[in-house]
N, C-alpha and C positions, 0 to 999 in steps of 0.2 A: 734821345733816350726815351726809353717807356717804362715809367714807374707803375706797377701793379700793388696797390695797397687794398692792403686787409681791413680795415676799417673798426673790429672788433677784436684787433690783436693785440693785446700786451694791456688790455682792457682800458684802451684810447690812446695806447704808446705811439700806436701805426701812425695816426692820425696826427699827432704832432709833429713826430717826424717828419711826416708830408709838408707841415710849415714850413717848416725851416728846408726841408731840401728846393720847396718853390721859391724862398728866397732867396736861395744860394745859386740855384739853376738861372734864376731869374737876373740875379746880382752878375752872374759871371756872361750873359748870353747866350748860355746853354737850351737848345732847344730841347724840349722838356714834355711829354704827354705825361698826366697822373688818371689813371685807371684803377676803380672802385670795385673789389668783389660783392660780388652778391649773394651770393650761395656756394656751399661746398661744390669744389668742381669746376668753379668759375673761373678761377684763375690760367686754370690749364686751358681753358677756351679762348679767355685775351691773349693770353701768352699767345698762343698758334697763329690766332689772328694779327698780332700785333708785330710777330714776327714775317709774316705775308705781306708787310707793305714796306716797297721801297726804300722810304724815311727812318724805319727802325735802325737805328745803329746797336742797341743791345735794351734787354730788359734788364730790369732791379725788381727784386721780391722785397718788398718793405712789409714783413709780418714775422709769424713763430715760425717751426717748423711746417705746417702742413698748406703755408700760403708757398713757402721754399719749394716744396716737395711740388706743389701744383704746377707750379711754375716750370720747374726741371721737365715734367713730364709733357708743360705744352711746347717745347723746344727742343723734345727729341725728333734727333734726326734733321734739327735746321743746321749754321753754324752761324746764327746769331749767338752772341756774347749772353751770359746771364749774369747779374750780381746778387748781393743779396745784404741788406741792414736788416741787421736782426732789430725786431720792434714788437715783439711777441713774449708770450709765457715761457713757450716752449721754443729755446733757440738751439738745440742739442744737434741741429744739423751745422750752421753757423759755426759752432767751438769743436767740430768732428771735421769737416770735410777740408781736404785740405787744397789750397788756394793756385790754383797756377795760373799765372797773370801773363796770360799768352796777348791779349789783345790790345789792354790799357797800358801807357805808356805809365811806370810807377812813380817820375818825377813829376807828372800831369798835377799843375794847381788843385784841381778840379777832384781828382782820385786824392790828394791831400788831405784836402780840407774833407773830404765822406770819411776819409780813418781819423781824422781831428776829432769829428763830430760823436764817432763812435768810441774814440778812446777816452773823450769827456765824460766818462762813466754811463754810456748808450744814450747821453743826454735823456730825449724823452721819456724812455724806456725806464729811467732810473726816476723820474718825475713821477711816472704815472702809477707806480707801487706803491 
């Protein structure tokens, strides 16, 4: 998996969450890339890229909406998998789109425990307000 984190989303929400998903990925054996935007537009660039290499099995937009929306737009046209934890200001994509779980198996430990973390009130997300 290839986590693309926003770094200044949810004004340090992203950034937590990145904890705890490295040690949950980390805890389970889940082979794990976490990738840092840089600039508006950056996202769409690793996404593309990150979905170019062998190893990718799906990317995760861990930010607001416009780190979502970046991300969407650097995996059109692949069929790599996208996810997305909301950990931003703006999560109105997150609570709008709606989910169809073609790829992950839904009884997966691993997919569990990411809607545990997010039904625990967005944990970080809820810390960082």
């Amino acid at each position: 998996l290839t986590f693309i984190v926003n770094p200044a989303a949810g004004n340090g929400a992203a950034l937590k969450t990145e904890v705890l998903l490295k040690a949950e990925t980390a805890r389970r054996g889940v082979e794990a890339t976490f990738l840092h935007t840089e600039a508006p537009g950056h996202a769409t660039q690793i996404a593309r890229e990150a979905a170019a290499t062998a190893e990718c099995t799906g990317v995760i937009a861990v930010g607001g909406d416009g780190t979502c929306y970046e991300v969407a737009c650097g995996l059109m046209g692949v069929e790599t998998p996208m996810g997305i934890i909301p950990a931003g200001t703006g999560i109105q994509m997150y609570n709008k789109v709606e989910v169809i779980n073609t790829h992950a198996n839904v009884d997966d430990p691993f997919v569990s425990k990411l809607r545990e973390m997010l039904e625990d009130g967005d944990s970080a997300a809820s810390d960082a307000e």
